[in-house]
N, C-alpha and C positions, 0 to 999 in steps of 0.2 A: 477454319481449316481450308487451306488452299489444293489444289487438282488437277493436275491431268496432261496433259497433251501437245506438244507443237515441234515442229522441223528440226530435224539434228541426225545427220548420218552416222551410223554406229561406227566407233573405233575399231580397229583392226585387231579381232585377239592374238595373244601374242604365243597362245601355245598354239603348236603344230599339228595335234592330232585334232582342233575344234575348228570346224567352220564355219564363222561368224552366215545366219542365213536374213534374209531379207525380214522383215518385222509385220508384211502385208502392212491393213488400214493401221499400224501403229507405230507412231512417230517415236525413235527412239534416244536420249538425250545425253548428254554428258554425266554419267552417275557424279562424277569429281564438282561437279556442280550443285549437286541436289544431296549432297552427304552421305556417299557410297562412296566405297574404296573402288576402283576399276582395279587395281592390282589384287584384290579377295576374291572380287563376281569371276574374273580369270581363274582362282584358284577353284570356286564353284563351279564353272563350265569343266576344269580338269577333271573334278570328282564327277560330274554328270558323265561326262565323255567314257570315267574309267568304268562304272554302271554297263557302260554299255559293252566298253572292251572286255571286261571279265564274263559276259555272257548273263551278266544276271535278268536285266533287261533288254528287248529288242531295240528301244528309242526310246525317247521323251523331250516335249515340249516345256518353255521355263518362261515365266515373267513376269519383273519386279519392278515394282513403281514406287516411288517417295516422293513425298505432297505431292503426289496426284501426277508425279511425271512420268512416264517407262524411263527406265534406266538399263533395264537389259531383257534380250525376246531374243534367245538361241531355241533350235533343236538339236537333237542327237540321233546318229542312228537310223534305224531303217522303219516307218509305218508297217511294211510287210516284208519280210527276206524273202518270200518267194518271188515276187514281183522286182526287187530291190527300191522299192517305192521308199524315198528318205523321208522322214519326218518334217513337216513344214505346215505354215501359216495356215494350212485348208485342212489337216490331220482333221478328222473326227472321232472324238474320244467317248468311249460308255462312261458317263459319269455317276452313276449308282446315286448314291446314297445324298452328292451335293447337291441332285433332285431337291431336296427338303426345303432349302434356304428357298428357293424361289416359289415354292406352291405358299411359303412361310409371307412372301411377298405379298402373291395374289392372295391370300388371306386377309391381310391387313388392307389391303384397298377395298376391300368389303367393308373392313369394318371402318377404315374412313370413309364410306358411303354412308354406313348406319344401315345397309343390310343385314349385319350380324355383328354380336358383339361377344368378346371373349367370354362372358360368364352366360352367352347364349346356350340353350341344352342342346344336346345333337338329338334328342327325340324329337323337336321342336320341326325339326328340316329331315330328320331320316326316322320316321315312327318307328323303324322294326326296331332302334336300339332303346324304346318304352322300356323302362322295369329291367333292367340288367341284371342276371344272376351274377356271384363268384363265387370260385370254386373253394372248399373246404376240405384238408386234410381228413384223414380219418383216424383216430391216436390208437396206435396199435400195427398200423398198418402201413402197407410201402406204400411211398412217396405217391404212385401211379394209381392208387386207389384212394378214389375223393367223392363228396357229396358236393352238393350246390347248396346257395343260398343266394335271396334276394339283398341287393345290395342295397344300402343306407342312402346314396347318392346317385346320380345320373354324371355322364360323362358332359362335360361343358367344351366349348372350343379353346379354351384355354389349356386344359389337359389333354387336348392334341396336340396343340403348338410343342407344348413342353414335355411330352410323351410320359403324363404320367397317367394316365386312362385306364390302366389295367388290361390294355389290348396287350399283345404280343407279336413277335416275327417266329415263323414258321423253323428258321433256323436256326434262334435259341435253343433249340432241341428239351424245349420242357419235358417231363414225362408225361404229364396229363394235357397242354393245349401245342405240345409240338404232338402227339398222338391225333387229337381232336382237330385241331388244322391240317395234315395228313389227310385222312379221312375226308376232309372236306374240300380239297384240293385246294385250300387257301395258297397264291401264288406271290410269291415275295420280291417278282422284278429282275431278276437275275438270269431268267430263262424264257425261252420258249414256252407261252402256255401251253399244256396239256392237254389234252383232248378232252379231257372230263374238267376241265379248271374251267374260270370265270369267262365269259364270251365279252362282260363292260365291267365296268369299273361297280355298275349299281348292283350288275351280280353278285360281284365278290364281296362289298362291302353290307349289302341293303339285305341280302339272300343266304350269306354265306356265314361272314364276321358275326353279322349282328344275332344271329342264332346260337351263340356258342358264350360261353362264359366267362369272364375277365378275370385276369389272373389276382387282381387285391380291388379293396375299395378305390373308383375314381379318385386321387387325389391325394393318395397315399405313399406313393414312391416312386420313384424312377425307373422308366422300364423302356428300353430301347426298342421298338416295335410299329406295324404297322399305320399307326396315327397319320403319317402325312396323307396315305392312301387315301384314308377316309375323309383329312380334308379335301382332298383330290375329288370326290364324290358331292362331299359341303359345297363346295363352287359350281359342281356340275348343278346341285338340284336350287341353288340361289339363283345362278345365274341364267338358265335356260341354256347353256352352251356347254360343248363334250370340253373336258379339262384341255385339251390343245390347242382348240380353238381360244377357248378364254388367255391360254397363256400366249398364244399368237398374237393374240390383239392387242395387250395389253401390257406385255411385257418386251417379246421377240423385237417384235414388228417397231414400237417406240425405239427400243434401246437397242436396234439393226444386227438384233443377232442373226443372222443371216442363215447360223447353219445349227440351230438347236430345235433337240426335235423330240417326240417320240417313237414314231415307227415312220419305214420311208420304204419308198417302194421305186423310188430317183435312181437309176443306174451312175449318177455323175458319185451322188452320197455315198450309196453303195459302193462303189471303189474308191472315196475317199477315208472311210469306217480304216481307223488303224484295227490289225489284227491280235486279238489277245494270244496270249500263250501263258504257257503254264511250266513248270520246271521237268523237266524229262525224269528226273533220280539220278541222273550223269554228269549231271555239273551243265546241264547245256538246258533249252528252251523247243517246245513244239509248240502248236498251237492247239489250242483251245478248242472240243471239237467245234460243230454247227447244233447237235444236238446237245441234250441237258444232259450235265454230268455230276454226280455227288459228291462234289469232292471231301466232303465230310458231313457225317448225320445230317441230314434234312437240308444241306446245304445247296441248293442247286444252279450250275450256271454252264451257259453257253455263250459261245458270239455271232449266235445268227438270231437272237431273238427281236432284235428292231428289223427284221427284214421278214420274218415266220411268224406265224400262228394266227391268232386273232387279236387285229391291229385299233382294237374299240379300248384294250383294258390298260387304260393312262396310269398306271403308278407313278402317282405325285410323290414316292417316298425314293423309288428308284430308276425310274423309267428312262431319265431324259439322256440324250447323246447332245456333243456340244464341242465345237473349237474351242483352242484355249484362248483365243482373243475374244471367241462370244463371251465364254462367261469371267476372263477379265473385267468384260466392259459392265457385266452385272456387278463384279464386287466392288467395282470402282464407283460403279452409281452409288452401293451404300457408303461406300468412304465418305464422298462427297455429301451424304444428307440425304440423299432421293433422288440425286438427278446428272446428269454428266450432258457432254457436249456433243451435239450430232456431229459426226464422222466426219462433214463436209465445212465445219467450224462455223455454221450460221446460226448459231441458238443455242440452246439446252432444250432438253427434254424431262420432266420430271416425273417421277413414278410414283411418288411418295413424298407427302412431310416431311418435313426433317426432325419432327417432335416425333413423328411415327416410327422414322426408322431409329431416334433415338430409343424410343420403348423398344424396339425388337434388340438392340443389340445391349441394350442394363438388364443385369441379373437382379432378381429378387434375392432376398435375405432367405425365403423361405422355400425359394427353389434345391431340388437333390442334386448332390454329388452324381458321378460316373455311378453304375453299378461295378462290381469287382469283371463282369464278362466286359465289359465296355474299356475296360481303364486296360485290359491286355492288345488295346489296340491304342493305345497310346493317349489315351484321356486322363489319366490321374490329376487331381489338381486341374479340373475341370469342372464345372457343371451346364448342362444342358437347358439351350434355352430358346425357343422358337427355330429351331430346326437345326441347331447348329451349338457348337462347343465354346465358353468361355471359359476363360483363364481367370482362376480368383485365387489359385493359391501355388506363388512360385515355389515354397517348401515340400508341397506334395509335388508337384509337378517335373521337380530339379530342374527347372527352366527361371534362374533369374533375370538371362537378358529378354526374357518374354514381358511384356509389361502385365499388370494387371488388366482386364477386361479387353485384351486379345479376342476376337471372336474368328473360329477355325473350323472347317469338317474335312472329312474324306470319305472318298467312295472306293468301292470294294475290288474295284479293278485298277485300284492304286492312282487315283486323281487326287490333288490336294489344295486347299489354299487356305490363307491366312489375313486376315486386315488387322491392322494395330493401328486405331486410333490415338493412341497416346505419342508414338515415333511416326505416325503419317507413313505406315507401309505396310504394302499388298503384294503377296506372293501367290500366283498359283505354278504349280508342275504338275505335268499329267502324263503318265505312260498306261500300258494296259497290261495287267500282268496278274494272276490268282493264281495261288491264294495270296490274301492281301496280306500286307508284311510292310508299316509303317516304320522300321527299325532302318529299312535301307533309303532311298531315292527318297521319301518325306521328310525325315528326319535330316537328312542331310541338309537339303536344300533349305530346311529352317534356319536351323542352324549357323547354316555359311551365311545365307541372307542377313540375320543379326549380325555375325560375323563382319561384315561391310560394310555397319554403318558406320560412321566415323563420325566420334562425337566432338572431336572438335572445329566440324565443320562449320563455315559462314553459314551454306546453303544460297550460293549466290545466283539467284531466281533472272537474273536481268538479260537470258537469250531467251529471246523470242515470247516472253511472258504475254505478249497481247494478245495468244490465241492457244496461251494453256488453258484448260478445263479448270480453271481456281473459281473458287466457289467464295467471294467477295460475300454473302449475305443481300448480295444485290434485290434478291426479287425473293429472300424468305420471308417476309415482313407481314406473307399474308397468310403465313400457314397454321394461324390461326381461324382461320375465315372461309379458307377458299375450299 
């Protein structure tokens, strides 16, 4: 599978309300070259552009690459109306929930370490989750009234990966562990911590979680919930380092995400943060307050929370903020195998295997479907699998031009992206916007992107090929060994 990157000045779009913007460190290339339609991505920028015109969103950042090229890197719109700050290359977007794929990352370099390995126990590295109860109906009785029992199994690293642990998210609104995490001020990344919530990460997980009862046997079903956190905790007590630090070193800093973070306390980040908002009930957009707001049952979110409260508690499920070219340059590492081309075209950098990052992105047989709460966010004809959504079934999914084993997420303040290994293309769009609502700007932008391939393309690779990011197999040979 070939990748990535080399000199080409974007064409001129040809509608009038879009203005083609600069692409920063990414070289952007002739889609009509690499089997895009330039006259569809046109009609994609008109649909992003009208997003914006009709008020539904403030702005949003867009860009798509085939085998490994940029093809197209517009924005739309304004970062903040107050300021009139337009949306562009330095935007910093709350990326919620696409948190997962990369803690999914720094997990697996552990376990190509041989510090931990997937059927490792978490009691093993976090004692307090020893002997897990779960929680037990009681027949006769509402849903809210339950008994405990000890459960059969332990929670292993692999039923975090794939969330099927029998943890939970605080904003599922269970009746008995949205009650019980309530109470416990279990906090899901979305806000400002609390004054009575978690002060680190070991708080919430080691002090907090692990006190409290699982909602079914380890290993028993799929359940969209706190897991990455907890890995997030697994790396802190493996590796001796606060989860930002480990993801700084290891990830950021190799593959020059420059502007991905957890919490920041940088006046430049801080006025680069795009601001959220939220739908007025008038057809029109405010913003988002600074403090936690409910927007539904247990649901909690703000947008000053990477700037407030206490800046130790790393949600690896939700935490992270990030450019859209940072975490570009991440999914484009996995397109490629593990690894992509430093920024200054002298090398490659590798993060991972390519057998590794092959196992994170192939679904097991035995792995769950969506739950029915997960599939109303646009996963039907998906299942879940190390941090992130595959495509295994076009029927349920009503996505035929999706290929099979597509791997995709989003986050909760409407960030998106998509790799398809089988057509060689990466999409991400990111604006900031709650409550999340995948039906409009995500869907789209899928959609049209499929829309533009053109399958009767050459794909004629012969501009400037000697310093795209293509991934020849040159120096895989040892990733059995090294």
């Amino acid at each position: 599978m070939k990748f990535f990157t080399s000199a080409f000045v974007m064409m001129t779009l040809l509608i009038t309300s879009v203005t083609p913007t600069l692409a920063g460190d990414l070289n952007v290339k002739d889609p009509e070259k690499h089997g895009m339609s330039a006259a569809k991505l046109d009609d994609l920028s008109a649909a992003l552009q009208g997003f914006v015109d009709n008020n539904m969103i403030a702005g949003a950042s867009a860009v798509i690459a085939r085998k490994g090229k940029v093809v197209y890197r517009e924005d739309f719109g304004l970062a903040d109306r107050k300021s009139g700050t337009a949306m562009n290359e330095n935007t910093i977007f709350r990326i919620a929930s696409m948190s997962k794929l990369i803690v999914t990352v720094a997990t697996y370099q552990l376990i190509e370490d041989g510090v931990i390995d997937k059927d490792t126990p978490l009691s093993s590295i976090v004692p307090e989750f020893a002997n897990p109860s779960v929680i037990e109906a009681v027949p006769g009785e509402p849903e809210s009234v339950f008994t405990t029992r000890l459960a059969a199994t332990e929670i292993r690293i692999d039923n975090l990966l794939d969330h099927n642990s029998g943890l939970e998210y605080r904003f599922r609104n269970h009746p008995v562990l949205g009650v019980l995490y309530a109470e416990n001020s279990i906090w899901d990344g979305f806000n400002t911590v609390p004054d009575d919530g978690p002060a680190t990460v070991g708080d919430m997980v080691a002090n907090r979680l692990a006190n409290l009862p699982l909602l079914f046997e380890p290993g028993q079903e799929f359940r969209y919930s706190l897991a990455h956190d907890v890995l997030g905790y697994v790396i802190e007590q493996t590796t001796g380092q606060k989860l930002s630090d480990y993801l700084q070193q290891n990830i950021f800093d190799p593959l020059e995400m420059e502007d991905t973070f957890f919490f920041t306390q940088d006046p430049d980040r801080i006025d680069r943060m795009a601001t959220v908002y939220t739908p007025d009930g008038n057809g029109g957009l405010v913003e988002l307050s600074q403090q936690p707001v409910e927007l539904f049952p247990n649901f909690f979110a703000d947008s000053g929370y990477t700037t407030q409260g206490p800046q130790g508690v790393f949600s690896g499920g939700a935490g992270l903020s990030a450019t859209l070219n940072d975490y570009y340059r991440f999914v484009q590492m996995l397109a490629n195998g593990g690894k992509i081309k430093k920024k200054d075209g002298n090398g490659k950098v590798k993060i991972l295997k390519k057998k590794t990052v092959k196992e994170i992105l192939t679904v097991e047989e035995s792995d769950n479907f969506m739950d029915p709460f997960t599939n109303l966010f646009g996963w039907a004809g998906y299942k879940f699998n190390n941090g992130a959504g595959v495509h295994v079934d076009p029927a349920i999914s009503g996505k035929p031009h999706v290929s099979v084993g597509q791997v995709t997420w989003n986050g909760a303040f409407n960030t998106f992206f998509f790799m398809d290994p089988e057509k060689e293309l990466v999409g991400v769009v990111m604006t900031q916007l709650v409550p999340f609502d995948f039906t409009q700007v995500q869907l789209t932008f899928e959609t049209m992107t499929y829309d533009a391939l053109n399958a009767d393309s050459d794909d004629d690779d012969d501009d400037d090929d000697d310093d795209d990011d293509d991934d020849d197999d040159d120096d895989d040979d040892d990733d059995d060994d090294d």
